[in-house]
C-alpha positions as CSV (number, residue, x, y, z in Angstrom):
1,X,-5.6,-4.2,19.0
2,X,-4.8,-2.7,15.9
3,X,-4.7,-5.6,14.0
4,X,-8.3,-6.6,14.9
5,X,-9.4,-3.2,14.1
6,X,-7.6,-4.1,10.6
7,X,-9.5,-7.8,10.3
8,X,-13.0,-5.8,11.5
9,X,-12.2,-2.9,8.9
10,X,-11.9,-5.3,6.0
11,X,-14.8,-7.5,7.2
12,X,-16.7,-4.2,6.9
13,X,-15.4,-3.8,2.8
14,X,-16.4,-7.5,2.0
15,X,-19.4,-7.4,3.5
16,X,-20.1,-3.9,1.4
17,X,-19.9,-5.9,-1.7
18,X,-21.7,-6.1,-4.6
19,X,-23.9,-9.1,-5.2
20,X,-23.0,-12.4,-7.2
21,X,-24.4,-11.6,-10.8
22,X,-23.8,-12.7,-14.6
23,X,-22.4,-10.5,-17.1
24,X,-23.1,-10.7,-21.0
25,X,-20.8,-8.9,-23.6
26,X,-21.2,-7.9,-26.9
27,X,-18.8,-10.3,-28.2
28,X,-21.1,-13.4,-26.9
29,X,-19.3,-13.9,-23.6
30,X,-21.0,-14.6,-20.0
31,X,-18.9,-13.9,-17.1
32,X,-20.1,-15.3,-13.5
33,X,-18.9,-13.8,-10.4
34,X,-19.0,-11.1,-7.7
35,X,-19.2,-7.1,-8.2
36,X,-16.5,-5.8,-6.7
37,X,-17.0,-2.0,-8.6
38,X,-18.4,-0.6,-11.2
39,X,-17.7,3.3,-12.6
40,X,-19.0,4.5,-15.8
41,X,-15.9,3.0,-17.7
42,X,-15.2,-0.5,-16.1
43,X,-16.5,-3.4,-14.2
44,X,-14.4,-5.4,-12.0
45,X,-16.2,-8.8,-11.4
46,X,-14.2,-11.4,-9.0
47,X,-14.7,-14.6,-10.7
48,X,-13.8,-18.7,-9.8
49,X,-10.0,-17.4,-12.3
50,X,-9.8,-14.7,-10.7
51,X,-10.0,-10.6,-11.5
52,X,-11.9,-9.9,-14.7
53,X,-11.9,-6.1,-15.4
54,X,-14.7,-5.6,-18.7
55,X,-15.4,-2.0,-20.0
56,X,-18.8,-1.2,-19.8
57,X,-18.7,-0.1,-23.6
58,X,-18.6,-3.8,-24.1
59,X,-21.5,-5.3,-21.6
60,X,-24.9,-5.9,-23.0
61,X,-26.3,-6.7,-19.6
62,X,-25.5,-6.9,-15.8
63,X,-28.2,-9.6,-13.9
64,X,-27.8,-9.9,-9.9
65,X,-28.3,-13.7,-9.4
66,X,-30.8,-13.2,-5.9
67,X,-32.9,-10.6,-8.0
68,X,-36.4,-11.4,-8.1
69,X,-39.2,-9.1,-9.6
70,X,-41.4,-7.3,-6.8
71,X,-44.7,-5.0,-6.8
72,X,-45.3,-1.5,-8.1
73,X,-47.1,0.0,-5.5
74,X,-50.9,0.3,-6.4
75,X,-51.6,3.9,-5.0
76,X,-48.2,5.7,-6.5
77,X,-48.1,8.3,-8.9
78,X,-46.6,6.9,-12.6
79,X,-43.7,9.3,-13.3
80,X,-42.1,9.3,-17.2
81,X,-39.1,11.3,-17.8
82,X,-38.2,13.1,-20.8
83,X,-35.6,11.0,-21.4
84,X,-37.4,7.3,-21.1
85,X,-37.2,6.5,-17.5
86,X,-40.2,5.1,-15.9
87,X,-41.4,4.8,-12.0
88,X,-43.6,5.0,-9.7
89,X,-43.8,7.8,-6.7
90,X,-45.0,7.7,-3.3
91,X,-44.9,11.7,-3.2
92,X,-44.6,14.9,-5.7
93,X,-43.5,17.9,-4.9
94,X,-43.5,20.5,-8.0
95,X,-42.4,24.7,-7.0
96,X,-40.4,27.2,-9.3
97,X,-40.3,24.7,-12.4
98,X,-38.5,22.2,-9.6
99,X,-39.9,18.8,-8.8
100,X,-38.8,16.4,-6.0
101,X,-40.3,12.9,-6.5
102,X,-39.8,10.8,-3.3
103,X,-39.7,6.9,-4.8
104,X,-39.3,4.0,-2.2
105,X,-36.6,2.0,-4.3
106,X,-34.9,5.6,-5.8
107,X,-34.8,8.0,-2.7
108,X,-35.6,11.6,-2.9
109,X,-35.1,12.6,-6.8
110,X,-34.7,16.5,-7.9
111,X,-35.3,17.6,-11.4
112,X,-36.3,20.4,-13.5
113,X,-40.2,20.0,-14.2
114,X,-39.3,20.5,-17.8
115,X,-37.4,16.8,-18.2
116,X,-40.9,15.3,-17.1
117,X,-43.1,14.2,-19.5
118,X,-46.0,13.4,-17.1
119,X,-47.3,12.2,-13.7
120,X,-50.6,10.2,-13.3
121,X,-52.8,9.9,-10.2
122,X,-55.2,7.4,-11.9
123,X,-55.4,4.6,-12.5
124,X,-54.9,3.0,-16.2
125,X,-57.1,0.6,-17.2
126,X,-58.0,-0.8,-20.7
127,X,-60.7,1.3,-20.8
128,X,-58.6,4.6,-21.0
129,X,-55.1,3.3,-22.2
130,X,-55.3,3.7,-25.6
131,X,-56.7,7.3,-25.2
132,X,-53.9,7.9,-23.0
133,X,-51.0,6.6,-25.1
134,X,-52.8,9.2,-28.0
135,X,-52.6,11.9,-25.6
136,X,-49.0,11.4,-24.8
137,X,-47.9,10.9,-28.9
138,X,-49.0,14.6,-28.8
139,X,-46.7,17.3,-28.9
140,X,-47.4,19.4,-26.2
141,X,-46.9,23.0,-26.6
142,X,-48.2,24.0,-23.3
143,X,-49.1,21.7,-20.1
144,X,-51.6,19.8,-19.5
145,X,-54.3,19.0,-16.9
146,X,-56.4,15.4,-18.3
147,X,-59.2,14.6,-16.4
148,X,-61.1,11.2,-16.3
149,X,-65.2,10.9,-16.4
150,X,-66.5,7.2,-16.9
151,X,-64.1,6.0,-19.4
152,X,-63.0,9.6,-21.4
153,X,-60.2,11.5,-20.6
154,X,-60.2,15.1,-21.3
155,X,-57.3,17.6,-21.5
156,X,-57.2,21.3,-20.4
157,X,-54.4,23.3,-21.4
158,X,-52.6,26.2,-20.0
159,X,-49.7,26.7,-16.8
160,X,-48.7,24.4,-14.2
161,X,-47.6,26.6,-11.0
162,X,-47.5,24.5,-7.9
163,X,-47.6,20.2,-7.2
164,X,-48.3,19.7,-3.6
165,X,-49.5,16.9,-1.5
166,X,-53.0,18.6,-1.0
167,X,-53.6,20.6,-4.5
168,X,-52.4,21.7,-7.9
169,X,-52.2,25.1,-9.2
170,X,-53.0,25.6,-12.3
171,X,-54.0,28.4,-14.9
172,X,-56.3,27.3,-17.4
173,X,-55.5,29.4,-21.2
174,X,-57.7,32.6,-21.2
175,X,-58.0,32.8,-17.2
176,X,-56.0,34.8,-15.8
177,X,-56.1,33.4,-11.7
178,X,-54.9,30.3,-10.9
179,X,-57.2,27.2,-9.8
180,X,-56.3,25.0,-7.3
181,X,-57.6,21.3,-8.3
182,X,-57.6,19.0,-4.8
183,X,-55.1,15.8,-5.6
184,X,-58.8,14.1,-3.9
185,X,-60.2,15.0,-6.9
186,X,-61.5,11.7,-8.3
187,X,-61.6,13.3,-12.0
188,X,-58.1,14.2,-11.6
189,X,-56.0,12.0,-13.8
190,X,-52.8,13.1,-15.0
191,X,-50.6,16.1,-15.8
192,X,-48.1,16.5,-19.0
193,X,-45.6,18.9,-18.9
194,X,-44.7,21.3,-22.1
195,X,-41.8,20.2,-24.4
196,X,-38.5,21.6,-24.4
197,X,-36.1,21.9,-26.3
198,X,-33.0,21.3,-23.9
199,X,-30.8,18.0,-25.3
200,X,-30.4,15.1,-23.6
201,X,-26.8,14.1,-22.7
202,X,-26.1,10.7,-24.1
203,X,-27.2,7.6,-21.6
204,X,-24.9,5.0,-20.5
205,X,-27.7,2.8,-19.4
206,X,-30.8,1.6,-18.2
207,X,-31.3,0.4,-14.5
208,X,-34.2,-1.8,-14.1
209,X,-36.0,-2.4,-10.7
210,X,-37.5,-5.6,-9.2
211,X,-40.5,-3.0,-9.0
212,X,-40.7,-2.8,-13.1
213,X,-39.4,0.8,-12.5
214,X,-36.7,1.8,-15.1
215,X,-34.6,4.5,-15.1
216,X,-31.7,5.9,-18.0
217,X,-28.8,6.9,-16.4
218,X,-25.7,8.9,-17.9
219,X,-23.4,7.8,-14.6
220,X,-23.4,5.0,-12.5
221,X,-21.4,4.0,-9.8
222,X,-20.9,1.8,-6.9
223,X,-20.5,3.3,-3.2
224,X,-18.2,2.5,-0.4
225,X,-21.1,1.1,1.7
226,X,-22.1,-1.6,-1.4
227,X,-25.0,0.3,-2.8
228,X,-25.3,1.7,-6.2
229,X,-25.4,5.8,-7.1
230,X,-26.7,6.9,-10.6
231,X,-27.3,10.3,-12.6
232,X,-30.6,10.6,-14.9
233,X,-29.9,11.9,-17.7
234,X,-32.4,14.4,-17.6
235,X,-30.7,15.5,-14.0
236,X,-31.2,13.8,-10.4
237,X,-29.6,11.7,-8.4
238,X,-30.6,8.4,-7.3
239,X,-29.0,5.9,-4.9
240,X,-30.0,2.4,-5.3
241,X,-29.6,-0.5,-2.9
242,X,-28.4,-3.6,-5.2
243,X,-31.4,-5.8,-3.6
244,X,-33.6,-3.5,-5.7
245,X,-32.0,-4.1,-9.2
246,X,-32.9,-6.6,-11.7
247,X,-31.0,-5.5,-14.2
248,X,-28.4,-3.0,-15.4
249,X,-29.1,-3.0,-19.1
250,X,-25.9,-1.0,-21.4
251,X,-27.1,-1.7,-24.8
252,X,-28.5,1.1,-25.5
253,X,-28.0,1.7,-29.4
254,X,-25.2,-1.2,-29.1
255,X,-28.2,-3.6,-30.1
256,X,-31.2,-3.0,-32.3
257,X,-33.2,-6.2,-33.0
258,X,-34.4,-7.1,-36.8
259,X,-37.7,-7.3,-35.9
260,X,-38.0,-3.3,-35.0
261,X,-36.8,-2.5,-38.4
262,X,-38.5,-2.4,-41.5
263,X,-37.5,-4.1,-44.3
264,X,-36.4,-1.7,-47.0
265,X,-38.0,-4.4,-49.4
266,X,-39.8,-7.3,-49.0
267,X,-40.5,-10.3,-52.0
268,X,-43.1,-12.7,-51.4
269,X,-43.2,-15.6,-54.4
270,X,-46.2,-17.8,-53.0
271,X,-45.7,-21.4,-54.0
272,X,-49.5,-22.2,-54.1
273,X,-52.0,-19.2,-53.9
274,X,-51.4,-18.7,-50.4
275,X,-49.7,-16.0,-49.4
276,X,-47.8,-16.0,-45.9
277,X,-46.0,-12.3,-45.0
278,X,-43.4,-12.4,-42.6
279,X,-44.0,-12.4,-39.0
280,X,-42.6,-9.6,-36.4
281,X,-42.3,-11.2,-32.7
282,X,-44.7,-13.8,-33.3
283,X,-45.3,-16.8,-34.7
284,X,-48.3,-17.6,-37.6
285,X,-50.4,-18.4,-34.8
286,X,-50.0,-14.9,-33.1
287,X,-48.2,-16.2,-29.9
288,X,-44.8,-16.0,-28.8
289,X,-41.7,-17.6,-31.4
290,X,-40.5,-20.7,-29.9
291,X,-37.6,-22.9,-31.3
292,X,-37.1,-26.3,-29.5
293,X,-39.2,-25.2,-26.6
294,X,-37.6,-22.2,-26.0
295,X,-39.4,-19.2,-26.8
296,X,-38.4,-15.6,-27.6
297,X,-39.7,-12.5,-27.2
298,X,-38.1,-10.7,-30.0
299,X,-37.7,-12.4,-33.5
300,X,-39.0,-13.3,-36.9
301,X,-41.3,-15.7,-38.6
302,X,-40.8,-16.4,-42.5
303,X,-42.1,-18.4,-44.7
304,X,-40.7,-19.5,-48.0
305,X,-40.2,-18.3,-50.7
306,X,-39.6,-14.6,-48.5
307,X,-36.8,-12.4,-49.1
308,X,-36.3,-10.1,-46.4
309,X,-33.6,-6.4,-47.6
310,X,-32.8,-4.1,-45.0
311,X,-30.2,-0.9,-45.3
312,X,-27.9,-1.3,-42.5
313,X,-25.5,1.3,-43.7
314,X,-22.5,0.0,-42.3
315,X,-23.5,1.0,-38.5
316,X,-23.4,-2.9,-37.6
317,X,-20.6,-5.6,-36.5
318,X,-22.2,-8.3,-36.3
319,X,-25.7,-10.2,-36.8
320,X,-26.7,-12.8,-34.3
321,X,-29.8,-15.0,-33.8
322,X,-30.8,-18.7,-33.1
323,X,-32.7,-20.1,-36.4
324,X,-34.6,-23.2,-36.7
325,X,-38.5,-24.6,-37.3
326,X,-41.0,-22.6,-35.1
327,X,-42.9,-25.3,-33.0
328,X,-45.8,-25.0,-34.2
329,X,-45.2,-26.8,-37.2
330,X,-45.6,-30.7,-36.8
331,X,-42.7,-32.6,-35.9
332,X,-40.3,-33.4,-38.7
333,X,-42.1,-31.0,-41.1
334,X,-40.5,-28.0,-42.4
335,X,-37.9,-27.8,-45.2
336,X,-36.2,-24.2,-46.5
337,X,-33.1,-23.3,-48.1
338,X,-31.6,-19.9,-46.0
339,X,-29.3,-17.7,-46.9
340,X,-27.6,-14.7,-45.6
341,X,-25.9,-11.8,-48.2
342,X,-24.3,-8.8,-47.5
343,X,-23.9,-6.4,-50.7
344,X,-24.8,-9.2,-52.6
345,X,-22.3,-11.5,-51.6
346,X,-23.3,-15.0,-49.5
347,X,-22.7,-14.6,-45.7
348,X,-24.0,-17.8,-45.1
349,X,-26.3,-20.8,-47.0
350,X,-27.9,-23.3,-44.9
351,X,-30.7,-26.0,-45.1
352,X,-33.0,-26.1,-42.1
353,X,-35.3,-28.6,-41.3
354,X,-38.2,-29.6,-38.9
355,X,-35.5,-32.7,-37.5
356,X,-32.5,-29.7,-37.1
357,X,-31.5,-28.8,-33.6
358,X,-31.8,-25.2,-33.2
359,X,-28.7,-23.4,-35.1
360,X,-26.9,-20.0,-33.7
361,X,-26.0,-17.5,-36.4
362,X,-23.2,-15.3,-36.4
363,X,-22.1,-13.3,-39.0
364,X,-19.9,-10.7,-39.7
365,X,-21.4,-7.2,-41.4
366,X,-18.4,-5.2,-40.9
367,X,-18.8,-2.6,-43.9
368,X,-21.9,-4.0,-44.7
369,X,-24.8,-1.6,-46.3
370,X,-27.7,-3.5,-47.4
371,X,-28.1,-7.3,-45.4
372,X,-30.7,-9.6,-47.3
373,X,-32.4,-13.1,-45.5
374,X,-33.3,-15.1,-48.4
375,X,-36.2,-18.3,-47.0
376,X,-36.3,-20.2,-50.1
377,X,-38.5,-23.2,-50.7
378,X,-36.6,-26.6,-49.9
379,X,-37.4,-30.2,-50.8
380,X,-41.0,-30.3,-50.0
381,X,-43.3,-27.6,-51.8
382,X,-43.9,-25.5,-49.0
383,X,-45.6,-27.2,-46.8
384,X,-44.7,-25.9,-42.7
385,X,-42.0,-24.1,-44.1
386,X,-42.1,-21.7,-40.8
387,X,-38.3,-20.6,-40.2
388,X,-37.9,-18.7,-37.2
389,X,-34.8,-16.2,-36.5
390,X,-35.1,-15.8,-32.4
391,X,-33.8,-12.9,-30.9
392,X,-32.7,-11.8,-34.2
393,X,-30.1,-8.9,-33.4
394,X,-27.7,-6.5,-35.3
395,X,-24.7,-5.5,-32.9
396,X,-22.8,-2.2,-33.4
């Protein structure tokens, strides 16, 4: 009898496990296998050789093989944290600077009202976006009520008191009562929260939903029943079911892509009296870089003759990124002389042409303070000379 209750216990743990998934590392790897646990130092991932234990210091990415991206619901309110996280709420809940936000993928989340940025009830369309993202680059010195008529948002300042499911209490500057706007309101659009000055602990990562939620976490965790728990870093709890997650991304600051920097200095040297500046996550026709009919999201575009200098102030191990002829260029066209310095010393030369195969780049910046791309002109004037650097990437 005991023995069955043995078989029946560990049936129990198996089938609490974490889901198949595929792991990438900064040092290029992929492992394959199943999540047995994860803490905020170490995965242990069962794999076809066995046990492989990874600190998380050294994942890039954790990607549950099943997932498979779902719906945001159309009718919740759009919450954004203080400290990057994004999601959507089914209910709000805001009394004595305390906010619960009830989320159907997140559970019942508790934090100070001060580590939200904002919560909209409307919806955001192209006609207001644009006035909304200038709203929120605003430093907010008190908060907020912005209201919607036709297509202009307005913003009245002064003290949120109360978030309920019926009303928000608010005092308007110079009034000295406050006014209790119905959530039925239909000019009722968002409210922003004033900025604090409390620090932010540091995050350990970034859990994305199949929802397109995202949350920053400083702690996460595996249970005993096969589900996930997390810690925001702005405060709150969450616990996660694994069906829910598309992706547990750690490289927070551990990867910056090239194309989000600018180049400390840029040379241009035209070979006719055309002149082609570099391109930043797209290609010369304005759509997304693609080498061998692959594309990327993230990358550069340059033409010869471009040289490309960015300070890098020895923050950065290594430099990775798949180079070839972007495919826009005719087939067999494209001729350019690249190379790669680090302080003034070559890192890498290489000819690349329209016939190449697309080449991965790895070099290594240890102690490296200024990194220069040279795209020099190669046996054929200029003519296609499109290199493309996908998913360009510097790696602490």
């Amino acid at each position: 009898m005991a023995h069955s209750a043995a078989i029946i216990a560990l049936a129990g743990l198996l089938a609490a496990g974490g889901p198949e998934a595929d792991v990438a590392t900064l040092d290029g790897q992929t492992y394959s296998g199943t999540v047995a646990a994860l803490n905020g130092t170490t995965l242990t991932l069962e794999t076809s050789d066995g046990s492989e234990s990874i600190a998380t210091k050294q994942i890039l990415e954790l990607t549950p093989k099943s997932a498979t991206d779902g719906e945001a619901s159309a009718d919740s309110v759009a919450v954004r944290l203080r400290d990057g996280s994004q999601f959507g709420c089914s209910r709000v809940v805001v009394a004595n600077r305390e906010a619960t936000l009830t989320c159907p993928d997140l559970g019942d989340i508790k934090v100070p009202s001060g580590a939200i940025e904002s919560l909209r009830f409307g919806k955001l369309d192209a006609q207001v976006r644009r006035s909304w993202e200038e709203i929120l680059e605003r430093k907010q010195k008190s908060d907020v009520v912005v209201t919607r008529k036709s297509d202009i948002l307005d913003r009245v300042e002064g003290t949120l008191d109360t978030i309920s499911d019926e009303a928000i209490g608010f005092v308007p500057q110079g009034i000295d009562r406050t006014l209790k706007i119905a959530r039925s309101n239909a000019v009722l659009f968002a409210v922003i929260f004033a900025e604090t000055n409390e620090r932010s602990a540091k995050p350990l990562c970034d859990l994305k939903m199949t929802s397109g939620d995202r949350v920053r976490l400083k702690k996460l965790a595996t249970t005993e029943d096969g589900n996930l728990t997390g810690t925001l870093v702005g405060g709150g709890n969450v616990t996660v079911a694994w069906s829910s997650v598309r992706a547990i991304d750690y490289s927070l600051g551990k990867v910056v892509s090239l194309s989000s920097l600018k180049p400390r200095d840029i040379e241009h040297t035209p070979y006719f009296d055309v002149d082609w500046p570099h391109r930043v996550d797209r290609n010369y026709d304005g759509e997304t870089i693609s080498i061998d009919r692959k594309t990327y999201s993230r990358g550069l575009v340059i033409h010869s003759k471009t040289s490309l200098q960015y300070r890098i102030d020895r923050d950065f191990r290594k430099f990775r990124a798949v180079m070839g002829i972007e495919d826009t260029v005719p087939s067999g066209l494209g001729d350019v002389d690249v190379v790669f310095t680090g302080d003034g010393k070559e890192l890498m030369k290489r000819k690349v042409t329209g016939s190449d195969k697309p080449i991965d780049v790895e070099l290594d910046l240890k102690g490296v303070r200024d990194f220069e791309i040279l795209v020099d002109f190669g046996g054929d004037l200029d003519i296609s000379d499109h290199l493309a650097l996908g998913d360009a990437r510097l790696i602490k």
